[in-house]
Every structure is written in structure tokens, then in C-alpha cells.
N, C-alpha and C positions, 0 to 999 in steps of 0.2 A: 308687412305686419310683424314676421317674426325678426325683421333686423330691429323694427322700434322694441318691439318687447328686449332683444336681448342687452341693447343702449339702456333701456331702464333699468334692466338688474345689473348689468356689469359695467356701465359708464360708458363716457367716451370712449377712444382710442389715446394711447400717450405716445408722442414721440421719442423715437429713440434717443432722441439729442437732451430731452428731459429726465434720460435713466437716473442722472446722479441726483437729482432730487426725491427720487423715491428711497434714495437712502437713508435707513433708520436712526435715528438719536437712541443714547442709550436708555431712556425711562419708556420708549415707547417699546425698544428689541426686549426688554426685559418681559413686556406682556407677551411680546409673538414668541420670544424662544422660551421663555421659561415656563409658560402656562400649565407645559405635560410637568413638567417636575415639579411647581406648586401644588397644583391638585394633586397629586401622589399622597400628600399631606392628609386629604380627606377620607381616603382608604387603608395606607399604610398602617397604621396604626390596629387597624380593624380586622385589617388581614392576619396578623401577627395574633390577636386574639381568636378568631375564630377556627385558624390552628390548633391552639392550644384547648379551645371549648371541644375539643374531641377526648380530653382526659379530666375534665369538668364534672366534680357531682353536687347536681344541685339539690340535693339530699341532705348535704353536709354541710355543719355551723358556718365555715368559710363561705361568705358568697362570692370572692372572685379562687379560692379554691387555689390549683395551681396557676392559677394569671401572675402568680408573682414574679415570674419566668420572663415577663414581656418587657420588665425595667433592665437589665443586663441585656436581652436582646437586641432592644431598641439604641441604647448605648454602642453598642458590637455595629449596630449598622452608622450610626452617627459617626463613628471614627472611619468607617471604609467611606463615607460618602464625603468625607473631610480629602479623604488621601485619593479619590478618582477626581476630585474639583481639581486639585492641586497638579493634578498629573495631568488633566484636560488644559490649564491655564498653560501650559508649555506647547502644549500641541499647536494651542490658540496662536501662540505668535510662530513657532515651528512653519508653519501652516497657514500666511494669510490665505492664499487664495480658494480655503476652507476646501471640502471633501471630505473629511473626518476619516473615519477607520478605513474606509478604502484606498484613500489616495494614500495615508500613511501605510497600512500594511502590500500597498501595490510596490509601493519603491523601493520599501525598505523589505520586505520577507518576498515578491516576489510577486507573478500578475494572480495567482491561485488561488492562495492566501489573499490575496485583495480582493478576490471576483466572494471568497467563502465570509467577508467582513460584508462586502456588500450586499451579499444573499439575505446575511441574519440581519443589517439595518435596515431592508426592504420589508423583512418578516415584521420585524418592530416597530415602523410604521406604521402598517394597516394595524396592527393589534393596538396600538398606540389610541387610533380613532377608534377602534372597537371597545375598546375595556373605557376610554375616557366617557363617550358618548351615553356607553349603559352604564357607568356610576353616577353620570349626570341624571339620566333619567329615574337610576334607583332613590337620586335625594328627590329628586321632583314626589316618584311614586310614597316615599317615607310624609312626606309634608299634606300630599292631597294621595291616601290612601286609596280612593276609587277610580284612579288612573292604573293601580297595577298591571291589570286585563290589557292593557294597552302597550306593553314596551315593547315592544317590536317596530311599530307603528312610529312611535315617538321616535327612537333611533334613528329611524329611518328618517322623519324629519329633519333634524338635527343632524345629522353626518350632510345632508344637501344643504341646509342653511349656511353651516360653515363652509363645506364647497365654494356655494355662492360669493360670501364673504370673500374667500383666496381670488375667486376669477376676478373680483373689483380691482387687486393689487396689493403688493405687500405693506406699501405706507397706509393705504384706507383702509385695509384689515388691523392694519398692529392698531392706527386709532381707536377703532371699533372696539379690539378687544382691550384695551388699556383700562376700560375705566370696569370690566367683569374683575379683571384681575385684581388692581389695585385695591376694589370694594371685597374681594374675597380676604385677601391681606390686611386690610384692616378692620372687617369682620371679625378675622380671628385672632387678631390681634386683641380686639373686646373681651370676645370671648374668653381668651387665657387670662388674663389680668383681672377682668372679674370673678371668672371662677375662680384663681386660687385664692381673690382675694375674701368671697364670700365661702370656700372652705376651710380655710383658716380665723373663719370670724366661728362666733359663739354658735353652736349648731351644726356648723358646716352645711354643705349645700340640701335642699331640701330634697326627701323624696319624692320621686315622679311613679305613678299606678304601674306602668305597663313594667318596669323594671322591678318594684317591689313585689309587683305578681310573680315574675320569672325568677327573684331569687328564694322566692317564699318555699321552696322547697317540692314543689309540687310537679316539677317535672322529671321526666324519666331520661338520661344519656341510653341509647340502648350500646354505644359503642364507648363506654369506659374502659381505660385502661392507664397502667403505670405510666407515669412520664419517661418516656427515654432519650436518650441522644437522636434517637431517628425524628421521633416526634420532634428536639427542641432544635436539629435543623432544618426542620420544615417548617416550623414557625420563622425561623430567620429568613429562610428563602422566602416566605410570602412576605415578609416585612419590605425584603431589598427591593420591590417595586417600587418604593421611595428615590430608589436613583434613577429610575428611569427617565428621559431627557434630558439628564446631564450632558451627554454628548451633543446636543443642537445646536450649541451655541459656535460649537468649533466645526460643524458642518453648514453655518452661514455666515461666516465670517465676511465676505465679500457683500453682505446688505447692512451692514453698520456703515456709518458716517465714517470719514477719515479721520483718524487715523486708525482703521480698521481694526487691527490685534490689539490695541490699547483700551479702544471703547468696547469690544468685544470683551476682553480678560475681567477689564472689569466689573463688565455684567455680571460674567461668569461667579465672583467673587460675590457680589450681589443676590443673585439667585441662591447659591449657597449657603449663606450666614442665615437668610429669609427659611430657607428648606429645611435646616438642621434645627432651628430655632421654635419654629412650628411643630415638627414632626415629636423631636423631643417634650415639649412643653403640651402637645395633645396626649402623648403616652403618659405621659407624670401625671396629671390632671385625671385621667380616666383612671390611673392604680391610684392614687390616694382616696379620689370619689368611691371605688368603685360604682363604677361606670360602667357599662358594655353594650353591645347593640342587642334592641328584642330581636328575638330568634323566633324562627318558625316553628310550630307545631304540629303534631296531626293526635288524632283523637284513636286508642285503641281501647274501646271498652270506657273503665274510668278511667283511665292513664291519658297523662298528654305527654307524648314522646318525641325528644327533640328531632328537628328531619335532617336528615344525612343524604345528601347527594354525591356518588362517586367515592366514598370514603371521605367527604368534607361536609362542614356543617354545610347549610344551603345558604343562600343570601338571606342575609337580617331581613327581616320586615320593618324595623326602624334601622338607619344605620344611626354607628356611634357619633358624628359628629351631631347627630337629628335629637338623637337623647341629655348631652352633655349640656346643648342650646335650650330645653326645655327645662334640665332642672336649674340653668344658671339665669332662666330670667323671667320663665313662668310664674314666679310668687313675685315679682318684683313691676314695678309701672313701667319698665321696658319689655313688658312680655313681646310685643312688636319685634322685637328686634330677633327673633325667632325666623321669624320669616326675612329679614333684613339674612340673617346667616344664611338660612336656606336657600335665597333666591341666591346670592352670591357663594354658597357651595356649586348649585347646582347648574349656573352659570360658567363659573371657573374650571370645572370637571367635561361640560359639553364642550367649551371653547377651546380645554387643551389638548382637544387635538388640532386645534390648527398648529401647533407645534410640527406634529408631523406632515400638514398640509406645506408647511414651508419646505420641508428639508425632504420628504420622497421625490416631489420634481425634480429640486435639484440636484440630488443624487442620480436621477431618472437622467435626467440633461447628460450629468456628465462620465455616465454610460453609456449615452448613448452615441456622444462625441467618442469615445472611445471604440465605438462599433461592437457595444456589448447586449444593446439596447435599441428597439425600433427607433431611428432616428427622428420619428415623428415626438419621442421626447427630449429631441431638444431646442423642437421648436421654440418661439418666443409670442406670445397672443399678443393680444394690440394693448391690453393695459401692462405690459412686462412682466407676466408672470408664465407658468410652462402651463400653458392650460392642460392639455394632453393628459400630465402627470396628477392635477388636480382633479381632474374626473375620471383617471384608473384607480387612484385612492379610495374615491368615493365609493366607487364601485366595489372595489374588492374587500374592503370594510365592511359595507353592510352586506353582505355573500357570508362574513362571518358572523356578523350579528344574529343574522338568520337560524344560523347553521344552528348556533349555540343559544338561541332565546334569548338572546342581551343577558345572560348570565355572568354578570361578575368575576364570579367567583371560578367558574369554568374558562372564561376568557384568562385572567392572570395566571391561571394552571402552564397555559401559554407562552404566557408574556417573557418574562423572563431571562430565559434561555438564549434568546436571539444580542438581547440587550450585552450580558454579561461575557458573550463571546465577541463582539465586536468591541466592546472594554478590552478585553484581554490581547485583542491580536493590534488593537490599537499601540496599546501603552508596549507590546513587545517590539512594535513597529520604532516607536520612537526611541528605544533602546538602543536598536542597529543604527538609528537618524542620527545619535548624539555618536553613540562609537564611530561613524564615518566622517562625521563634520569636524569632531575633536576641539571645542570651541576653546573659550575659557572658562575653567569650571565644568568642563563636561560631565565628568565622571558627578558632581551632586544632581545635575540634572539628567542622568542615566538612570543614577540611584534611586530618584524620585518615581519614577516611569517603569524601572521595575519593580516597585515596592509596589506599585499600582497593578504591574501588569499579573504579580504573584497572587494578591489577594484577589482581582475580580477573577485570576483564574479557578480559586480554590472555592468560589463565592459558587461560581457556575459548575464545579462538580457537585457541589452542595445541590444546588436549584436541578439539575439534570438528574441525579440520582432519588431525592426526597419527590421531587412532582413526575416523574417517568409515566408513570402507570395514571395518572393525572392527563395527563397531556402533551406534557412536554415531548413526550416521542414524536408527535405529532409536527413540531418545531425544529428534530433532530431530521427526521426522516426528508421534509422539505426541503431544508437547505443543502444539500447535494444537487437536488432535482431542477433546483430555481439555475446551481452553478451548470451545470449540463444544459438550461438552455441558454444560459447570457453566453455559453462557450459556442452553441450551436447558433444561435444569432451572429456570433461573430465568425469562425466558418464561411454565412453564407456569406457576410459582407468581402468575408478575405476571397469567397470565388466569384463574387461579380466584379470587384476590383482588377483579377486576375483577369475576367474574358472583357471588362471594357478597360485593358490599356494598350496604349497607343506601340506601346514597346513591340519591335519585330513583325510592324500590324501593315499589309497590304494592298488599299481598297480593291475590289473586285471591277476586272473592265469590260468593258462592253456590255454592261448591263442595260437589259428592256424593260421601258414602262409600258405597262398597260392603265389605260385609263377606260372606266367603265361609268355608266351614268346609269340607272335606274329609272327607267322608264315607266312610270303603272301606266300615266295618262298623259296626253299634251295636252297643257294648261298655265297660264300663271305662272303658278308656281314651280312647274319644270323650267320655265325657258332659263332661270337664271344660271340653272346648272348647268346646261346644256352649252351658255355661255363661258361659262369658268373652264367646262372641261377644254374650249377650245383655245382657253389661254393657257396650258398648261401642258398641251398633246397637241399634236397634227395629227396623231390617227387616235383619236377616241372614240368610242365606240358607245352606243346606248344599248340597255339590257331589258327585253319587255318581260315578263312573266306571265306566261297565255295560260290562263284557268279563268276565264272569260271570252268567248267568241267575238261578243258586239265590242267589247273594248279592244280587243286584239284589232279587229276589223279598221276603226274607227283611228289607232295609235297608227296603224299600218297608214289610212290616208291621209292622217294629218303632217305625217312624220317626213315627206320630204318637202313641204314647205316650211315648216318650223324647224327643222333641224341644221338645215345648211349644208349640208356633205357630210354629216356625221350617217355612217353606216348603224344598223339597226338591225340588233341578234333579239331573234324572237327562240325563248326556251318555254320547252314542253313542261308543261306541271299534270299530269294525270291525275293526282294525288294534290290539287288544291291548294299545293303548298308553297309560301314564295320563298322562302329561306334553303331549302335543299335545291332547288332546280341552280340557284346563284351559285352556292359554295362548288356545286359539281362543276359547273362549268370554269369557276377559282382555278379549280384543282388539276382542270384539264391540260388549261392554258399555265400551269406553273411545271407539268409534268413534259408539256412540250419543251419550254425552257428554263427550267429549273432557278437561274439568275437572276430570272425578272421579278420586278415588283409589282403589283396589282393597288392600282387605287379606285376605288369606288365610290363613287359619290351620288350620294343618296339626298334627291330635293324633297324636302320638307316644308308645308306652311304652319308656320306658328301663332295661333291664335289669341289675342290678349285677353287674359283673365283666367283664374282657375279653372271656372266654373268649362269656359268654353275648352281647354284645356281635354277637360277628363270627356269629352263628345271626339273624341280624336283617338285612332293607333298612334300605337308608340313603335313601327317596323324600325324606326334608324336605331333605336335602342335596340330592339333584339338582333338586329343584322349585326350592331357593332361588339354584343356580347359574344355571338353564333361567332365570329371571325377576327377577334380578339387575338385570337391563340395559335391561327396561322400564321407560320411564318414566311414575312414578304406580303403581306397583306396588309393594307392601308385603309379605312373607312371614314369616308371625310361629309360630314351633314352639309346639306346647303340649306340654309332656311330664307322663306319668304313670311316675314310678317303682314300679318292682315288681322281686321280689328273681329270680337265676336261679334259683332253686331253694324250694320250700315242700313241708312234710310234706302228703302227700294224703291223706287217709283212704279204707280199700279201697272204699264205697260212695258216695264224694261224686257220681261219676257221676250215680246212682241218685237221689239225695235233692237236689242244687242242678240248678237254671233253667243249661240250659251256654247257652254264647253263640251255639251252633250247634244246627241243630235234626237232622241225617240221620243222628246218634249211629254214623256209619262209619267214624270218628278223623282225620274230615279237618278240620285245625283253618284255619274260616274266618275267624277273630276275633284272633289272635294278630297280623297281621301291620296296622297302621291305616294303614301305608304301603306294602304289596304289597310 
């Protein structure tokens, strides 16, 4: 049952010989890789404001006050998000066989510097699914306000949905998610082209309540203060979440169609023009509108005082894209198209994390090929994707979802950090790449990759110094601890490589087997082992466990005609017990010759069906977990299948040899592992 359940949710199997059909075209890689850095669009804007709403008074004539701050900001980041596309499209062909900042800062700066790019893109990942998953859910809870109570819950949904999604496979996911994407795109597409077109008509866009309430003056900032340089880099640090997934596209380069670097770059190029286009064109629209997201409140007395979490305003109760969509089409016979936005916001925000469901496998994979990483992530599942890596995402995503309440605004406190240091050791990565290769034209293509690597370094002192006390320590403190174990994983790999090689290696001679067989009862279900042991030993030996009299009795008479010349060590159990009397006697006969090997083989009958299953010991499981860890000890099952259930006939009693002789219905025989 649960192999058909898992056929239904995650399909068949694909063969490996079918891999190169699962490769992407570029209108469909553009949903799977770009999705995180689309939605960016839905927050970035809002982040940058709500920064700023900490030196806000809504007391004063101005109703966005100093938000005027956010059109040069927004700008500032649009030119860095210009010059890391541009410096990522090099990488793109630098780099077919993708990797992104690890593989480039591994060769070029060094394996440390590669292991500390790979720390912070693992960080980025999980935070990737964490902050996309709760901005999705923050536009669901904006549009049906009596879901708030519930984000946790939803999250949690929704990081397993898209899981799900990744375990189908990377071409049935990019389908899936092509057409959220594309509907989000041309959503806001609508979106901007009507709004500026009905704010620039007679009137300009109409007023919405819940925004005329909030600017009506009637609320209190308890945390006003001057604008300053600290404050307007900390508005730009929350904005630069807009670049986040930039780097994906140059870390899957090897799931594009061929000709890999070419279809890839110019995604890349595609994503870009879409990002900066968007991003810009929501921040222009929200400062000429003024626009901004409802805020939350709390009631002190008469006062409503705006709520400050952490030294940051808290998550909108509407967000801005939720507000912008009401007043540009609420008075209009498209009001519909509200929800048309909404669903495909909040679609496009849940979905981009499969961005990083693509790229932590296989970063996962190809550390773990490296021995940096349990090699169980680089296995391959049967639809060709790294399942492993897809369900430790999941996993440690929502770990943070938890942690943090699907708080947005707590989560990109986060974010950040990890992102703009792997930009940075990236682009200085490919710095050393172009100085060592010395192509044609090197030095413009050095120039570009440092111009890149300089500003997202300056980007992330920014973001590390403004969010510290926020979170980000949080993100600095990790990343050493993550590189400390991919080093200690590797370690162990380099000493079990060390004790199994063949180099200098001299089997050991004259080694003794001992062969042991597990006696509780003769029955059935023993003879077959009793058989095997004698094709494998001439002196095998059967082991009874006497914590039973009539069995002892009963095992002693039947045991030289069923046994054939196999000798029969009967052990004392005083104490009940059948696992200690075994390993003592293991331990005697390995002390006598320390060389030898011990194999034990324990009959077992296996009954068909669950149900008849749990009516049954499980002794070969605990023998084999108790004896695991000795070494020169072997624990080999022999099983006899028999069905749970057989027609009896009323006088079989009467007429068959039973396995038991005191015919009082105590079944001594059924159980060959007590």
C-alpha cells in the first residue's frame, strides 16, 4: 500500500537512459530558477518601506513623510542588481557544469573559501523556502484575513506541497510551476500599466478606507526619530532581498537543454530585465500613489500605537502589493482581478522556493561527491532528482518557520547575509578564474567580476552591520559551525578511506569460523537453518537457551534425530534472558581465538500479513542490533515463510506428530525466536 501511495504522489520511476529529456527549455527554467527572484518583487519594495516607517509621523501633513527616501534607494539597488546579473552571465558560461560560488571560490580562492560560500548558499536555501513560503502565506492571510491564526500551519503545508512537487522531478515541477509564474508576471504586469495609467488620469487612483484611516493622522510611532545614514542603510539592506536567487541559474546550469551556457545566460538576461522592471515600476507607483502597507496596531488607552517588533515595524496586516491591487481596480468592473493578483502573488511567493528545492540537492550532491557531505546526498531517486536533499530542505525550513512564527520580517532579518557573501567570494572567485586563464579580453571580463565582487562586498557590510542586532549574527555565527562539520564529515571520509585501502594490506591466515545456529525449538522452521549451516561449516554447532525445562527436555530429544551430527551447546540462562547467555558464550569463544569469526544464524518463520506480523518476537532484530558492534561477529536470518492463516481439519490434532508433545495448547514451537 504504501509503495502505491508513493507511485501516486511521485509517479513512476524514470530511466536513467531518459535523463536528457528531463532537460529544461528556457521558458519553462525560467519558472524553476527564477521564481525566488520574481517574488522578491512582492516584498522588496515593502521591506524598504517599512524600514523607513520607523522615522514615519503620522501626525504630519505628509502622508508618506520621509518614504521619499525609497525612490534613490530603490534606484541604488536596481543598478547593483544590473551589475551582479552581468557578473553571474560570465560565471554562467565560465562554469557549464554549474556549482555556482562553491565550485568557483573552491578552484579559484582555495577548498575553505569554497566550503565558507557553500556554508552561506546552504544557509540561503533553507531561508529561501522559509521567508518565500511565509510571504506567500502573509498575501493569502492579507486577502482572507481570518486565516492569520493559522500561519504556521499553512507553511507547513505549503513547504510539503512543493517538496512533493521537487520529488515528481525537475521537468513535471518546472511545468507545474510555469504557469503560477507566468500568471504572477502578467498580473503585474496589469497591475503597473493600469495603475500608472489611472494615476495619471483626472483624479488619480482612488482612495482605499483602511489606508485613509492609517494616514488620517490618528496614529502614534512610539519609536520616531531623525533620518540617518544608519537608518537609510538599513532601508537599502532590506530592499537588496530583491537579488536574492540571482545566483540559481548559474548553480543549474547542467538542467538546461543544450546548449547549456547559452540557454542558461539567457535566461539569466530574462529574469533580470523581468526583476528590475517590476521592482522598479512597484516602488514608483507606491511613491507617486502614496501607497504603503496597513500596519498593525495595538490600543493603549485612546491611542493606537503603531507595533514594533525587535526594533522593526511588525508584519503589515495588509501587504503593499494587497493595497496597490484594491485601489487600482476596486472602483473599476475589474474588481475581480484583485484576487486574480492575489492568488498569483501568493502563488508565485509559496512556489519560489522551489528555486531553492532545485539548487540545495544539488549543491548537496556535489558535496557530497566531494566527501564533504553524507553521501546519501548524492544519491539519485528513481524520478532523477536528489530526493534526500529535497526532504532535508523541507525539513529544516520549516524548523525555521517554527522557530520564527512565519514572521517575514524576522526571517529576512536573516536572509541576506548568507546570500551577499557568496556574491562576493563568488565574483572574487572568478577574478583569480580570468587572471589564470588570460583569455581574449580578460582583463574586461575580470573588471566586470570585480566591479561585482566590490559592491556585493560593500552591499553585505551594509546588511551585516545595519541587521546584526536583527538577526543576522545569527547567520554570521552559523556559518563557521556548518564549515566545521562539512570539514569533520570529511575527516571521517579521509579515515575510513585510510583503514579500507588495499595499499600495504595483508589478509590474516589461518583464520577460524565458527558457525552457530540458534536453537529455541525443533520445528519447521529450524530445520532449514540447521541445513544451511551444514553447507557452509563441517563443525557447526546449534545454540539452545535453557530458561525452559520441558523445552530444554523436549530440544535435547528431538535433536539427534533432526539434527544430523550437528553437536548441541545447551546455555544456562538463570535470569530469563536469551540475548546475554549468546553474546557470553560470542565472547568466550572469540577470547579463545581471537582471529575467528562467529556467524550465527538465527531461524525465523515469517508470517504473511501485517496483522499476523505484530502476533510474533522480533529476537533476530534484537540479536542482530545486541551483536552489531562486535567485532568478527556475523548475524545471518534464516527465514521460513508460512501463511497467517491455513484451513485445519477438525482431527489434525489427532492424526499429525505436533511440534509439542503435553497436547495442553501451549504452543512451544511457534515462537524460534521467543
Amino acid at each position: 500500500m504504501s509503495f502505491s501511495l508513493k507511485r501516486l504522489l511521485v509517479g513512476k520511476p524514470i530511466e536513467t537512459a531518459q535523463a536528457h529529456h528531463e532537460r529544461l527549455p528556457k521558458v519553462t527554467a525560467l519558472a524553476v530558477f527564477a521564481s525566488d527572484a520574481l517574488s522578491s518583487t512582492a516584498y522588496a519594495t515593502q521591506e524598504i518601506m517599512l524600514a523607513l516607517m520607523l522615522t514615519v509621523s503620522f501626525a504630519s501633513a505628509s502622508t508618506l513623510g520621509n518614504l521619499s527616501h525609497m525612490l534613490p534607494i530603490a534606484v541604488g539597488i536596481g543598478v547593483l542588481l544590473v551589475i551582479v546579473s552581468v557578473s553571474y552571465r560570465q560565471t554562467v558560461y565560465a562554469y557549464p557544469q554549474g556549482g555556482g560560488a562553491y565550485l568557483v571560490a573552491k578552484e579559484n580562492l582555495g577548498q575553505n573559501v569554497g566550503l565558507v560560500a557553500a556554508a552561506a548558499l546552504l544557509i540561503d536555501y533553507v531561508l529561501t523556502v522559509a521567508v518565500s513560503v511565509a510571504a506567500g502565506v502573509a498575501a493569502i492571510t492579507s486577502a482572507v484575513p481570518s486565516a492569520k491564526g493559522h500561519t504556521v500551519p499553512l507553511c507547513f503545508f505549503f513547504i510539503a506541497v512543493v517538496a512533493l512537487l521537487n520529488l515528481r522531478g525537475a521537468k513535471e515541477s518546472g511545468i507545474l510551476f510555469a504557469v503560477p509564474t507566468y500568471l504572477f508576471i502578467a498580473s503585474m504586469v496589469v497591475l503597473l500599466f493600469t495603475g500608472f495609467f489611472r494615476h495619471f488620469s483626472p483624479g488619480g487612483l482612488p482612495p482605499y478606507a483602511p489606508l485613509t484611516d492609517q494616514l488620517s493622522g490618528d496614529i502614534v510611532n512610539p519609536h520616531l526619530a531623525q533620518v540617518t545614514l544608519f537608518l537609510l542603510l538599513r532601508a537599502f539592506a532590506s530592499g537588496c532581498t530583491a537579488l536574492t536567487g540571482i545566483e540559481a541559474i548559474s548553480d543549474g546550469v547542467p538542467a538546461f537543454r543544450p546548449p547549456e551556457s547559452r540557454n542558461a545566460a539567457a535566461t539569466l538576461v530574462w529574469m533580470s530585465t523581468i526583476l528590475v522592471t517590476l521592482f522598479l515600476g512597484i516602488t514608483t507607483l507606491s511613491y507617486l500613489s502614496q501607497t504603503q502597507p496597513i500596519l498593525n496596531t495595538v490600543m493603549e488607552g485612546s491611542q493606537r500605537i503603531l507595533e514594533i517588533e525587535h526594533n522593526h515595524v511588525a508584519d503589515p496586516k495588509e501587504t503593499l502589493i494587497s493595497v496597490l491591487a484594491h485601489r487600482t481596480f476596486d472602483t473599476t468592473n475589474f474588481s475581480w482581478f484583485y484576487y486574480v493578483i492575489s492568488a498569483g502573488t501568493a502563488l508565485i511567493l509559496i512556489l519560489a522556493a522551489n528555486t531553492a528545492f532545485q539548487d540545495f540537492p544539488r549543491l548537496s550532491s556535489v558535496l557530497a561527491k566531494d566527501r564533504f557531505m553524507p553521501r546519501q546526498f548524492s544519491n539519485v531517486g528513481d524520478r532523477l532528482v536528489f530526493n534526500n536533499g529535497i526532504i532535508s530542505l523541507a525539513g529544516f525550513s520549516a524548523v525555521l518557520v517554527f522557530i520564527f512564527h512565519g514572521s517575514v520580517t524576522a526571517l529576512l532579518a536573516l536572509y541576506a547575509v548568507g546570500v551577499f557573501m557568496s556574491f562576493t567570494l563568488s565574483q572574487s572567485g572568478m577574478v583569480m578564474h580570468w587572471r589564470k586563464l588570460r583569455t581574449p579580453r580578460w582583463q574586461l571580463a575580470a573588471a566586470v567580476n570585480a566591479t561585482g565582487a566590490v559592491a556585493t562586498f560593500i552591499v553585505m557590510c551594509i546588511i551585516t552591520i545595519t541587521k546584526f542586532l536583527g538577526g543576522a549574527w545569527m547567520v554570521i555565527g552559523a556559518i563557521p559551525v556548518i564549515v566545521l562539520l562539512l570539514r569533520r564529515v570529511n575527516d571521517h571520509y579521509q579515515s575510513v578511506s585510510k583503514q579500507l585501502s588495499l595499499q600495504g594490506y595483508r589478509p590474516a591466515q589461518g583464520m577460524r569460523h565458527h558457525v552457530l545456529v540458534l536453537a529455541p525449538d525443533i520445528h519447521r522452521g529450524v530445520i532449514p537453518a540447521l541445513q544451511y549451516a551444514r553447507t557452509i561449516s563441517g563443525e557447526a554447532k546449534g545454540l539452545h537457551v535453557a530458561n525452559d525445562a520441558a523445552r530444554e527436555k523436549r530440544v535435547r530429544k528431538r535433536w539427534t534425530q533432526w539434527s544430523r551430527g550437528i553437536p548441541l551447546v545447551v546455555l544456562e540462562s538463570p535470569y530469563r534472558s536469551l540475548l546475554d547467555p549468546i553474546v557470553e558464550y560470542i565472547k568466550r569463544l572469540q577470547a579463545q581465538e581471537p582471529n575467528s569469526i562467529v556467524t550465527l544464524l538465527v531461524p525465523e518463520f515469517v508470517p504473511r500479513g501485517w496483522f499476523a506480523k505484530l502476533l510474533h518476537g522480533q529476537a533476530a532484530l534484537l540479536l542482530s542490533v545486541r551483536l552489531r558492534y562486535m567485532k568478527g561477529v556475523v548475524v545471518v536470518s534464516v527465514p521460513y515463510h508460512i501463511e497467517a492463516f491455513v484451513e485445519i481439519p477438525k482431527d489434525w490434532e489427532k492424526t499429525s506428530v505436533l511440534p509439542h508433545e503435553d497436547h495442553q495448547g501451549h504452543d512451544h514451537a511457534t515462537e524460534p525466536h521467543h
